[in-house]
VEXPASE-545869 format. One line per 5 residues: for each residue z, x, y of C-alpha. Coordinates in steps of 0.2 Angstrom, whole numbers, m for minus. Last residue first. Layout:
// residues N
Z:X:Y | ...
//
This chain:
// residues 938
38:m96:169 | 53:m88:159 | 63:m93:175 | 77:m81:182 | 95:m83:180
109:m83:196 | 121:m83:188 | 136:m94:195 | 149:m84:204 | 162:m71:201
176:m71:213 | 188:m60:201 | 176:m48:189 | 175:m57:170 | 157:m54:170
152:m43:183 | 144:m30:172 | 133:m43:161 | 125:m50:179 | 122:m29:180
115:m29:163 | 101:m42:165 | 96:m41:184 | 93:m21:178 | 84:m26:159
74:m38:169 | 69:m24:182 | 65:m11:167 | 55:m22:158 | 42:m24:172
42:m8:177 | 35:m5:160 | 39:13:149 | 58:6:146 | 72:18:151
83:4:157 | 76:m3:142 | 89:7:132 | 105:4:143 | 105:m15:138
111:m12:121 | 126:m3:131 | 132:m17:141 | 130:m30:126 | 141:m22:116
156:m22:130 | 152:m38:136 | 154:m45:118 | 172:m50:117 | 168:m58:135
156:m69:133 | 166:m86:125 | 182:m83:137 | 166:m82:151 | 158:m99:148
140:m99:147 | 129:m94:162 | 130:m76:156 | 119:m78:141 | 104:m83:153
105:m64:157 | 101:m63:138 | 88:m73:137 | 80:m65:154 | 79:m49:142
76:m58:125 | 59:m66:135 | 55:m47:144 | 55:m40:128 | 45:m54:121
32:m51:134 | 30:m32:133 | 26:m34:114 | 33:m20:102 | 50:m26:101
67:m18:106 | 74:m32:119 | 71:m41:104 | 88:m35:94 | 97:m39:109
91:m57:109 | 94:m58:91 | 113:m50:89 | 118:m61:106 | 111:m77:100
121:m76:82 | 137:m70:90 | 134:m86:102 | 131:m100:92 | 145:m112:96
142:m106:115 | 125:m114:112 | 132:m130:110 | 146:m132:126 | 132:m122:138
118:m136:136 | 109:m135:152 | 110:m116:155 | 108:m109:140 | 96:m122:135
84:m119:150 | 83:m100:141 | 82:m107:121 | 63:m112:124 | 57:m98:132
64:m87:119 | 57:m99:105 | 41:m100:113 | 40:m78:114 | 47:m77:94
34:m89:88 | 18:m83:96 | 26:m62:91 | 26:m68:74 | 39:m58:64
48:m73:62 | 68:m68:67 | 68:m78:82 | 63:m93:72 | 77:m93:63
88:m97:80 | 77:m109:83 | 81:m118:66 | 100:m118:68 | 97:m125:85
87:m142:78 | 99:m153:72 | 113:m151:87 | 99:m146:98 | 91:m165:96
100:m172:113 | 96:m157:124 | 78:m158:117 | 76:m176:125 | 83:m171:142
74:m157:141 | 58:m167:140 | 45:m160:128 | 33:m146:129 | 42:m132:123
50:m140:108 | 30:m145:101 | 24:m124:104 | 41:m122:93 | 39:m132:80
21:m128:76 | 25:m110:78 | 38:m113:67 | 30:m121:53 | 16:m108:54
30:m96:51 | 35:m102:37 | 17:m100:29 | 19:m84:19 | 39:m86:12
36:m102:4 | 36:m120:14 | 50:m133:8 | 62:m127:21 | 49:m126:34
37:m141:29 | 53:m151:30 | 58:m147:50 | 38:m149:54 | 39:m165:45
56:m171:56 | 48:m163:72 | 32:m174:71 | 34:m191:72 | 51:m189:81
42:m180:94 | 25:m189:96 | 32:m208:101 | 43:m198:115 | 37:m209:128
18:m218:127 | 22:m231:118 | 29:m243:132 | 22:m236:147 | 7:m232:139
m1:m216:147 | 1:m206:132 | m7:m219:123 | m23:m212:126 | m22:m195:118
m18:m206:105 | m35:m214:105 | m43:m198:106 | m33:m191:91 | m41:m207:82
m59:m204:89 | m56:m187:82 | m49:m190:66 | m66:m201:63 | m77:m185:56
m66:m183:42 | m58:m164:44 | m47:m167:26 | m31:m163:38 | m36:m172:52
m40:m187:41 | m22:m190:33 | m13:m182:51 | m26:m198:61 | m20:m210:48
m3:m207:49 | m1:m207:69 | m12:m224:67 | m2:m233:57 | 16:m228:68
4:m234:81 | 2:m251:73 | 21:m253:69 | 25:m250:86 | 12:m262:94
20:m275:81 | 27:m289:95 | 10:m292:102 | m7:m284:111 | m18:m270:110
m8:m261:97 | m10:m270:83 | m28:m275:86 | m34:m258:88 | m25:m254:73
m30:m267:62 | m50:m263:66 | m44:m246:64 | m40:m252:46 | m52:m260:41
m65:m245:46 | m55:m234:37 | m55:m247:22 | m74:m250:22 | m78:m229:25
m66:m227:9 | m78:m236:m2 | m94:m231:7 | m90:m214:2 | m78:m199:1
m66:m198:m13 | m46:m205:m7 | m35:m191:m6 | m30:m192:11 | m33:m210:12
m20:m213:m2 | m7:m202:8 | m12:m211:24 | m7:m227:15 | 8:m221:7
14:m214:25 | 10:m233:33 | 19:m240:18 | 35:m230:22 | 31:m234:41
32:m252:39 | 45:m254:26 | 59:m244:37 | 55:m250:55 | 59:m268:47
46:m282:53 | 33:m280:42 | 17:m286:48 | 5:m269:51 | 13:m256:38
12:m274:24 | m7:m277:27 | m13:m259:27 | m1:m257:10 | m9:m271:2
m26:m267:7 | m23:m249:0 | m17:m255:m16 | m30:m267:m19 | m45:m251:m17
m32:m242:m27 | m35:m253:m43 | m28:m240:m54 | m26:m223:m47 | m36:m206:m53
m28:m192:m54 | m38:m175:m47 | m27:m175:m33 | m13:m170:m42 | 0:m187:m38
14:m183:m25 | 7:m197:m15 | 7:m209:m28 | 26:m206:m32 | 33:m203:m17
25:m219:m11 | 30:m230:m24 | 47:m226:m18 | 45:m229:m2 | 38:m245:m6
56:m250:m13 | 57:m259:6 | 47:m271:1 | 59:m276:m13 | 72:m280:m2
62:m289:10 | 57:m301:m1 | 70:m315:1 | 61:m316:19 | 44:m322:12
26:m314:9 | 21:m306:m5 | 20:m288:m9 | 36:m282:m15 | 33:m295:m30
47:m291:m44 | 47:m308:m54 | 66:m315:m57 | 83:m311:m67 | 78:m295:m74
77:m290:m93 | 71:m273:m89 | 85:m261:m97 | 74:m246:m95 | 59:m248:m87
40:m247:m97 | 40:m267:m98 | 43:m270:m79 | 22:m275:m73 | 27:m285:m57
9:m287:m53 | 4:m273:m39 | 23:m263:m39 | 23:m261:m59 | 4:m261:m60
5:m244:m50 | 20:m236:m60 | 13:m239:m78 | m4:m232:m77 | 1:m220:m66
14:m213:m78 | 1:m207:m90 | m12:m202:m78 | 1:m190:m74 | 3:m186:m92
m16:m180:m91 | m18:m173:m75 | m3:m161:m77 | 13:m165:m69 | 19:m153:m55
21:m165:m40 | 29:m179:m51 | 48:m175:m53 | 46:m167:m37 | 41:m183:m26
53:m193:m38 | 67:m185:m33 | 63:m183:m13 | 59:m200:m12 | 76:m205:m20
88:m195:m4 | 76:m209:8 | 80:m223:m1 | 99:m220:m4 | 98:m216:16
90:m233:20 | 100:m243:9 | 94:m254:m4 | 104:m242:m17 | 121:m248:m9
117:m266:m13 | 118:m265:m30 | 128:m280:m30 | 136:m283:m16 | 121:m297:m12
122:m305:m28 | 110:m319:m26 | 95:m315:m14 | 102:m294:m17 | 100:m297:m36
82:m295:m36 | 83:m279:m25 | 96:m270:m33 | 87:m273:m52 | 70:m268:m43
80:m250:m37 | 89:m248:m55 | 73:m249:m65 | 64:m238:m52 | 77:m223:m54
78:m225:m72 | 58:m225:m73 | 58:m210:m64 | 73:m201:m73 | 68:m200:m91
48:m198:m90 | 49:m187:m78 | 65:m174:m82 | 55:m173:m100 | 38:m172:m92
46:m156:m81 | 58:m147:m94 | 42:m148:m105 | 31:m140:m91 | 45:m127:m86
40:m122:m68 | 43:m138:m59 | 61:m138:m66 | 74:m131:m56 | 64:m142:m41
68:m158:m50 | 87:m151:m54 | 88:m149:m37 | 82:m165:m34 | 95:m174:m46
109:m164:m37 | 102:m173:m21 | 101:m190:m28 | 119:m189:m35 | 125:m186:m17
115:m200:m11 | 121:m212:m23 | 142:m205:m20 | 135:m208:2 | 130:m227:m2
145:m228:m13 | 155:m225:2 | 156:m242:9 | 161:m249:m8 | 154:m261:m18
154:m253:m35 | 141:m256:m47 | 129:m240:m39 | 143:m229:m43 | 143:m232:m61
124:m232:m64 | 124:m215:m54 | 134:m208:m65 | 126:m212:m81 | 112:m205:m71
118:m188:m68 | 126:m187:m87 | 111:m190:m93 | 101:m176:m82 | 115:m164:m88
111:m162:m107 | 93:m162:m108 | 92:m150:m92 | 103:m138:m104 | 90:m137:m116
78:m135:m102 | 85:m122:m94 | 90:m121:m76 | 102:m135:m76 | 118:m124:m70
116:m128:m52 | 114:m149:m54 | 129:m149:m65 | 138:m139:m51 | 132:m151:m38
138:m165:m46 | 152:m155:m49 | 158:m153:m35 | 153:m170:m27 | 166:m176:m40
181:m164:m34 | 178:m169:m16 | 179:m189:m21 | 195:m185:m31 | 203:m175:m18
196:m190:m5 | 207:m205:m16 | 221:m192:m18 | 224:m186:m34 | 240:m190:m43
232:m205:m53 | 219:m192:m59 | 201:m203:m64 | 192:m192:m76 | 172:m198:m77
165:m181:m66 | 180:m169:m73 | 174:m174:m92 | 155:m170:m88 | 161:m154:m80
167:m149:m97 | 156:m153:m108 | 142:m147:m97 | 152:m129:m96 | 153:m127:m115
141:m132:m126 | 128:m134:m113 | 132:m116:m106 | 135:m107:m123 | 120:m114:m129
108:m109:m114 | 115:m90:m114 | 102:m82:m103 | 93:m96:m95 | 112:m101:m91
117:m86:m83 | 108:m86:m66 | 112:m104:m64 | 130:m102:m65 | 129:m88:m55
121:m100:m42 | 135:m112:m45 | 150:m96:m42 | 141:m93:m25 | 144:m110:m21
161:m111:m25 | 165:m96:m17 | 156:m99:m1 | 163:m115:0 | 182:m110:m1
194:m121:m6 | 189:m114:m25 | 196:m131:m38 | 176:m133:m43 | 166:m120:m43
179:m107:m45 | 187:m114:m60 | 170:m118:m67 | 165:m104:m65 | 182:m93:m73
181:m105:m87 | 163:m101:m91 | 165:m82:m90 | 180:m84:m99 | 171:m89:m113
157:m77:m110 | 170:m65:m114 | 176:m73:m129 | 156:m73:m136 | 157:m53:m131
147:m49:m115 | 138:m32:m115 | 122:m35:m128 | 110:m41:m116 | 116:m36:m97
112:m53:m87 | 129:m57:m90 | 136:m40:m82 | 128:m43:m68 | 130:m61:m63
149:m55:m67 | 146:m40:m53 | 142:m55:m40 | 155:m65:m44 | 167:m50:m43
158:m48:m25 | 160:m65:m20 | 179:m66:m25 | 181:m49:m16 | 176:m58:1
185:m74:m5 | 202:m65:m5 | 215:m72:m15 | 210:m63:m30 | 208:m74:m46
189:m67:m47 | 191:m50:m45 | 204:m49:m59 | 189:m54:m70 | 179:m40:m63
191:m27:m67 | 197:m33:m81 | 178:m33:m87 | 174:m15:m83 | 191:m10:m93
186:m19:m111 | 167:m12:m109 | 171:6:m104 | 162:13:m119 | 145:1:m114
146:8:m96 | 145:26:m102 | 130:22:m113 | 124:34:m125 | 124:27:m140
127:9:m139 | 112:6:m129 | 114:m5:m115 | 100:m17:m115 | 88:m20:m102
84:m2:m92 | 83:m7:m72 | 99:m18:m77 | 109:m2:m77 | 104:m1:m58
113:m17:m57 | 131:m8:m64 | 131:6:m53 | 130:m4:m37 | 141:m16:m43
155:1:m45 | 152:2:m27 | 155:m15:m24 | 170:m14:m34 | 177:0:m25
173:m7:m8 | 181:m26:m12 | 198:m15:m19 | 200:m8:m3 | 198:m24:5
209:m34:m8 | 224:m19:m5 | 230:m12:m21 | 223:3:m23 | 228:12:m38
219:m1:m52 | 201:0:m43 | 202:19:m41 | 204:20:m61 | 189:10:m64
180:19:m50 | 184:37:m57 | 178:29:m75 | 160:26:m68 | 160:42:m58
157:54:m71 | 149:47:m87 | 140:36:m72 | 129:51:m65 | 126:58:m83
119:42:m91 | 110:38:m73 | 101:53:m74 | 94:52:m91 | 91:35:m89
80:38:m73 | 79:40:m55 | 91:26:m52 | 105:39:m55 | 100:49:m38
99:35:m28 | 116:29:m33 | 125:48:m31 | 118:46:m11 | 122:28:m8
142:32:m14 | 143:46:m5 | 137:39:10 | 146:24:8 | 162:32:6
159:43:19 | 168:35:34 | 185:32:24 | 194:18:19 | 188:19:1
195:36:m2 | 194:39:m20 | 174:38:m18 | 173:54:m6 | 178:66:m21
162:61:m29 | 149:67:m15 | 149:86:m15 | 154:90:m33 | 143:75:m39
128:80:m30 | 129:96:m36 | 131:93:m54 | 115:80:m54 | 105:97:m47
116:107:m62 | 110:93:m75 | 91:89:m70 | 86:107:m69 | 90:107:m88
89:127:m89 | 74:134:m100 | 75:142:m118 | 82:127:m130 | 70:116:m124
69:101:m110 | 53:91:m104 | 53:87:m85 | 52:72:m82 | 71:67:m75
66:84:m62 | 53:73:m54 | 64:57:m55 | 80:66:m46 | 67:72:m32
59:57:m31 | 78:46:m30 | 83:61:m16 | 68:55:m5 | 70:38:m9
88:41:0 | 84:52:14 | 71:38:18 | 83:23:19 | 94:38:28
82:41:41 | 77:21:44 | 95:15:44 | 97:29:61 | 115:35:63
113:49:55 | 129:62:49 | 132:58:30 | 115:54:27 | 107:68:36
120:79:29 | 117:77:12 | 97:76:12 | 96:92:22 | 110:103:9
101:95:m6 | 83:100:0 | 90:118:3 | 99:117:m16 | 85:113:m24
73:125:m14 | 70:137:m29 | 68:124:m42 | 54:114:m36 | 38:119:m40
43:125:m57 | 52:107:m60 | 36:98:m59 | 29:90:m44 | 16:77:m43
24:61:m39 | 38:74:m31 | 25:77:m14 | 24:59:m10 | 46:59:m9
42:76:1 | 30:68:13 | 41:52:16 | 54:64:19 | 45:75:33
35:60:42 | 54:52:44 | 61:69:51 | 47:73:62 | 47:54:69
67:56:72 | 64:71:81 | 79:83:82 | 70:91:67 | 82:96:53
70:88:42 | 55:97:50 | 63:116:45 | 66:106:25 | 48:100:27
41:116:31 | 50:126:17 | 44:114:5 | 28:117:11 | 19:136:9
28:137:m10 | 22:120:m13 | 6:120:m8 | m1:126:m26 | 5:110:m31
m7:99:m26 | m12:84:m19 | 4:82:m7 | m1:88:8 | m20:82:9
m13:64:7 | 1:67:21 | m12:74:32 | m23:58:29 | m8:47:30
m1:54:45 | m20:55:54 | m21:36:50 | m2:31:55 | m6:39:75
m21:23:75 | m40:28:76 | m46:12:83 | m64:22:89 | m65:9:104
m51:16:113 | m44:5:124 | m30:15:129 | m29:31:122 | m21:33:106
m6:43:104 | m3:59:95 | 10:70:86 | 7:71:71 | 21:83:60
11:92:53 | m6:96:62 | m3:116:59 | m1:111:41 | m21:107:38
m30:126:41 | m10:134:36 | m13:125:19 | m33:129:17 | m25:148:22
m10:148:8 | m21:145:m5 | m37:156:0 | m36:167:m13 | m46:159:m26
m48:139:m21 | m61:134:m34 | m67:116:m32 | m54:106:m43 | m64:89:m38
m47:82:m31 | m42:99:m24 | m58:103:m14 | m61:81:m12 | m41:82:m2
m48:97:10 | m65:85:13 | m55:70:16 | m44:80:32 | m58:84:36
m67:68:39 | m49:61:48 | m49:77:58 | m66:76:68 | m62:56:73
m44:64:80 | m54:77:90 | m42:95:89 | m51:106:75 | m47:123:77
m49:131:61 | m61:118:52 | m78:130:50 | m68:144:44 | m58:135:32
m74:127:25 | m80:143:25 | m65:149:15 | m67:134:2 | m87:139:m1
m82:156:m3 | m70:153:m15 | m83:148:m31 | m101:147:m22 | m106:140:m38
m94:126:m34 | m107:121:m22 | m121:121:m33 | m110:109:m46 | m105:98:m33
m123:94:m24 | m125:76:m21 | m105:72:m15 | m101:87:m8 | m118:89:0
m113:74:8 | m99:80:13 | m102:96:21 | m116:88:30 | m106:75:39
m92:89:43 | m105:96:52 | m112:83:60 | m93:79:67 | m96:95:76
m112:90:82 | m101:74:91 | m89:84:97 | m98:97:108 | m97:114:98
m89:129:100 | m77:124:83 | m93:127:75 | m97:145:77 | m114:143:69
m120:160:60 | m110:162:42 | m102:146:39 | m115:136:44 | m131:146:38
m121:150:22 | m122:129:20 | m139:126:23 | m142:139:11 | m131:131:m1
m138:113:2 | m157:122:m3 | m152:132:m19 | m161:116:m27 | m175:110:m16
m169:95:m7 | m176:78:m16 | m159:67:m16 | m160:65:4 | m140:65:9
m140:83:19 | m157:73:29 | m150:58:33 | m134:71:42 | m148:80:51
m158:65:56 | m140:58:64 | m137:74:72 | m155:73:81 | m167:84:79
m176:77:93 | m168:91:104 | m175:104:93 | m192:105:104 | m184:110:120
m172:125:115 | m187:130:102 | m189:127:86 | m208:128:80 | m219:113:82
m223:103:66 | m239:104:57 | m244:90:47 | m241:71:44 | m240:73:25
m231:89:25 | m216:79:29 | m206:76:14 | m206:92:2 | m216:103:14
m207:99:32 | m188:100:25 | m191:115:18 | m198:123:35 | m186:114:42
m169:119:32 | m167:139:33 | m173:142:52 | m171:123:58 | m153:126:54
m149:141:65 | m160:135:78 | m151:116:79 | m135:124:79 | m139:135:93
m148:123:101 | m132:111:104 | m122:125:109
//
């Protein structure tokens, strides 16, 4: 086979070949079996690629193929050759390969009939989609390039193991799927096609056949489509309303949303039907009934189905919603019952946020513009409801209809407010209340005056009122409310203007008081000050202004508590407190983190000489009764040392690119106070602004002298004395600062901890509560990319610590686990399982408080890709059975039957976790029913 192709193409191409480029080196031997061996395939496909072939040449080369060489009777790897050739000539010859008009398409056919190497079908599969793309002629070969590429639909394959060509099953579905849908002309030969796959018993036939039909619609017209309307309709409504698989009727539904958009673009005149209108018309007859019986099965169907098919376009969702928008109104007021209700309005909500997808409503046409008056009853009737559930979805459908420009009169956005406030503050239930903040911030942005005339009045006047017939906790429940709805609704910087003074004017006036809860009334107003730091970042106006007003307040109040605490000790005193400290870093942090250079080197200038020489003429209300010296020595300094945490938040949340005033001073002033300070508090809050400094510090002989400094400290510290704690907090802060900028001393440091492990009195648990609280605030602060490296941190460090110790964190640390079983990151999802199984069985009483949630994700990874995490969920979930059995038994029955499926599983391994699992899970409950018996992960 090898010579024939060789022969064949030696005849037309080597004599050709030999006089344009070779003749140089003379004669060359004739073709022969033997002699056409060193014509290798790669010299052929170099030689389809040279730009110096006669012309006529590649079409020669080409007849020769097509005409004499039975290609699929070839070894692999010459077949490949082939398709080479094609495509480079493809590529260098176009025009005299068009010239061969159809036959050059029929050959192709010809040549690829057959074909069965994956490798083979990836390189034809591009040369079908370059015939449309390049409008090569097809003639009357249409339906035969279609039958040549179809016979592969749906793929079926699976990769060898190891196979070093990485050809993966999703290539060859979207190289066929490409070929497929690239021109219309297939549609006659593969709309029938897809509708036989739809009704497949083969999920993977059925998904492959509506993602194809939603790719095919991007180039559709009406034409195309019009005969198999109906039989498309007829697939897509029954798989929705009968399959059981998400994934099917996700895809049934995009696929209907295509379908509707293809016929949405078709251009209408007075001679041609609107294809649009009866297809819309079918969907309506068969789905709208189904909405006026909330309590029924296809409710959601039917409701899923007519919103996909509005989304399409305005056109569509003008005529889907002139129909079912006034049904749901009118549903709504006959069903009484808050569950029935909550469907109906969901499903009107559903209706109402695709409206969003077009901006205004246009008084013209709009259905939901008409039905103004009735739409917001409705919604305002949801929110007075007893039932939280329908609460959150009328709160929901208000967000809505505010973000609708145009829809909400001025009286209606009045109520609006009311109905906020009402449910932010006086709503029992949290999810309410907090549900109605967020709206609260959603709408603000949009209508900035109404909200900061209106709902800021008004929540100011609740913080300051004092009711005589509340209770003492009522009234402290109310304010924390509103702090945090003040907080919510402070997402414009017009409104930021008006609630960041009332914040603080409330903070001055808990701060006065000496009770044992103003400590917890401080912290509460920190927090609504941080969100409103955070609300701001983006806005560089909102973010100086928030800066220059609530920094220097904060710092003018904190040196005011610490100078009166020598002769006014209840003065004040709550702000001097550990927590109040620690719930201001966070303020100033983000209050700084997103200044530019410029107005950062503003503030520096101000806060640094303020903490190094007592510098208080930029604070507010500065006339203090002493000097504010936080780094000299004495015991009536204490309280201002420990305000180093707040000069930390500030320096270290400082652009890098901002220079510091006398930092050389500062570092050696923070060195001196993290290694002599008795309080844990002040040492480590200057050890952290220290490492923060060094972090950022420019390389040089500079920051080699303090380095050096301060290992000299270190090793000094912790050889001997009553500070060794204080030194090693130093040198864990250090050694993060330099690991992460990759100084050359960060591994003589991480050497020297590695040492301390063997300490008997530093070595224990020093690297857990070190670690774990900045792994815990790197994940929630962290975006959406890099959570998962939180995690994995946090989970590899959980895995190797004591039990003992771990039992005594879950509390704090469960609800994070039980997020990390839901990283897609196979690392983090197998420590995690490891990590919860000992707990199952050593700290039954905690995790039985979580148990829905452990069940729904250990089932839910019995499914995964990886062998070892299925195994993981599997022993997990036999752990399960070690907690008490009132607690298991509502799930036995679920449980039971997720376990059935890797009873099937392809790995022995699998399928004897999966047996020990499920049959512990069928004797739960059963009389005489002893301890599990639970394996190891190890």
């Amino acid at each position: 086979m090898e010579a024939g192709l060789c022969c064949s193409l030696w005849k037309h191409w080597g004599l050709a070949w030999k006089t344009q480029i070779l003749g140089r080196e003379g004669e060359e031997s004739s073709c022969c079996h033997k002699s056409c061996s060193s014509v290798t395939p790669c010299s052929r496909r170099r030689k389809s690629m040279c730009e110096v072939l006669s012309p006529g040449l590649a079409v020669s080369v080409l007849k020769t193929i097509f005409q004499e060489v039975h290609v699929q009777s070839l070894l692999q790897l010459d077949r490949h050759t082939v398709y080479s050739i094609i495509t480079n000539f493809m590529g260098t010859r176009e025009e005299e390969l068009k010239g061969l008009g159809a036959d050059f398409t029929f050959g192709f056919i010809q040549v690829m009939d057959g074909e069965k190497d994956p490798r083979n079908l990836l390189v034809a599969f591009q040369i079908v989609r370059d015939l449309i793309a390049k409008n090569y002629a097809l003639g009357p070969f249409v339906e035969e390039l279609f039958e040549v590429t179809s016979c592969y639909f749906p793929i079926d394959f699976t990769p060898p193991p190891n196979d070093p060509h990485g050809i993966q099953k999703e290539d060859l579905i979207l190289s066929l799927r490409a070929v497929l849908a690239s021109t219309p002309q297939f549609a006659e030969f593969l709309l029938p096609l897809l509708i036989e796959k739809m009704d497949s018993d083969l999920q993977s036939a059925k998904l492959d056949s509506l993602q194809t039909l939603t790719a095919c619609c991007a180039i559709y017209g009406q034409k195309e489509l019009q005969e198999f309307l109906p039989s498309l309709w007829s697939s897509l409504r029954r798989e929705v309303f009968q399959t059981a698989s998400e994934k099917v009727e996700a895809e049934c539904l995009a696929a209907l949303h295509a379908l509707s958009a293809c016929l949405s673009r078709s251009v209408l005149s007075s001679d041609t039907e609107d294809l649009l209108d009866s297809f819309l018309s079918s969907i309506l007859q068969d789905c709208r009934h189904h909405l006026c019986e909330p309590d029924m099965k296809l409710v959601w169907p039917s409701a899923k189905l007519l919103q996909a098919a509005a989304g399409a376009s305005l056109r569509a969702y003008h005529r889907v919603t002139r129909s079912v928008l006034p049904l749901l109104l009118e549903q709504y007021t006959k069903h009484p019952q808050s569950s029935q209700r909550r469907t109906i309005l969901e499903m009107l909500l559903g209706f109402l946020e695709l409206q969003q997808k077009w901006g205004c409503v246009e008084e013209d046409e709009s259905t939901l513009l008409s039905l103004q008056a009735p739409v917001c009853s409705v919604v305002f009737s949801a929110l007075t409801d007893p039932s939280v559930q329908l609460q959150l979805v009328g709160i929901r459908a208000l967000t809505v209809l505010g973000s609708l420009q145009g829809f909400l009169s001025p009286s209606d956005l009045e109520l609006v407010v009311d109905h906020l406030i009402r449910l932010a503050l006086r709503e029992e239930d949290s999810q309410s209340s907090e549900a109605a903040m967020e709206a609260a911030g959603s709408l603000a942005p949009i209508y900035p005056k109404v909200f900061s005339g209106h709902m800021v009045p008004r929540l100011e006047e609740e913080l300051q009122s004092e009711r005589e017939e509340e209770s003492s906790r009522d009234h402290c429940f109310l304010q924390q409310r509103c702090l945090q709805a003040l907080a919510a609704v402070s997402t414009h910087t017009s409104i930021v203007r008006e609630t960041v003074p009332v914040l603080l004017q409330h903070l001055r006036k808990v701060q006065k008081g000496s009770e044992a809860r103003n400590a917890q009334d401080v912290v509460s107003v920190c927090q609504s000050l941080h969100r409103v730091a955070l609300q701001c970042q983006q806005d560089a106006e909102g973010c100086w202004y928030y800066h220059q007003t609530v920094v220097p307040c904060l710092l003018a109040m904190a040196v005011q508590a610490a100078m009166q605490e020598s002769t006014h000790p209840l003065l004040g005193k709550a702000l001097l407190e550990e927590e109040v400290l620690a719930a201001m870093v966070p303020v100033i942090s983000a209050a700084t983190t997103h200044l530019s250079p410029e107005l950062a080197a503003q503030s520096v200038s101000h806060v640094v000489p303020l903490f190094l020489d007592g510098e208080i003429s930029f604070l507010p209300q500065n006339s203090f009764p002493c000097s504010f010296q936080p780094f000299e020595d004495g015991e009536c300094l204490e309280a201002q040392r420990r305000l180093v945490a707040l000069l930390m938040a500030f320096v270290c949340s400082l652009p890098r690119n901002v220079a510091i005033p006398q930092q050389e001073r500062l570092l050696r002033e923070l060195l001196a106070l993290s290694c002599s300070c008795n309080c844990p508090f002040t040492s480590t809050t200057a050890a952290k602004c220290f490492a923060g400094l060094v972090n950022k510090h420019p390389a040089g002989q500079q920051l080699d002298e303090i380095l050096q400094l301060a290992v000299n400290r270190m090793e000094s510290g912790l050889a001997e004395g009553p500070r060794r704690t204080q030194a090693l907090t130093l040198l864990l802060w250090v050694t993060k600062a330099l690991v992460l900028r990759y100084h050359p001393l960060s591994s003589r440091l991480t050497d020297k901890l590695l040492d301390l492990l063997g300490d008997t009195e530093l070595g224990p648990g020093r690297f857990f509560p070190a670690t774990v609280p900045k792994l815990v605030q790197g994940f929630h602060g962290a975006g959406p990319d890099v959570k998962a490296n939180y995690l994995k941190g946090l989970s590899h460090v959980l895995n190797h610590l004591p039990k003992p110790v771990l039992v005594t964190e879950l509390p704090t640390l469960l609800s994070l686990l039980l997020e990390a079983l839901s990283c897609s990151d196979r690392v983090v999802q197998l420590s995690t399982l490891s990590c919860l199984q000992p707990l199952l069985l050593e700290a039954p009483q905690i995790m039985s408080l979580h148990i829905d949630t452990l069940v729904t994700k250990f089932l839910s990874l019995t499914s995964s890709p990886t062998m070892a995490v299925r195994i993981a969920a599997l022993r997990c979930a036999h752990a399960l059975t070690s907690l008490p059995t009132t607690v298991l038994l509502p799930y036995k029955a679920r449980v039971i039957r997720a376990l059935a499926k890797p009873l099937d599983d392809k790995k022995r391994l699998v399928r004897k976790e999966a047996v020990a699992a499920r049959g512990e899970w069928f004797l739960l409950g059963s009389p005489g029913r002893g301890a599990a018996c639970v394996p190891s992960l190890c």
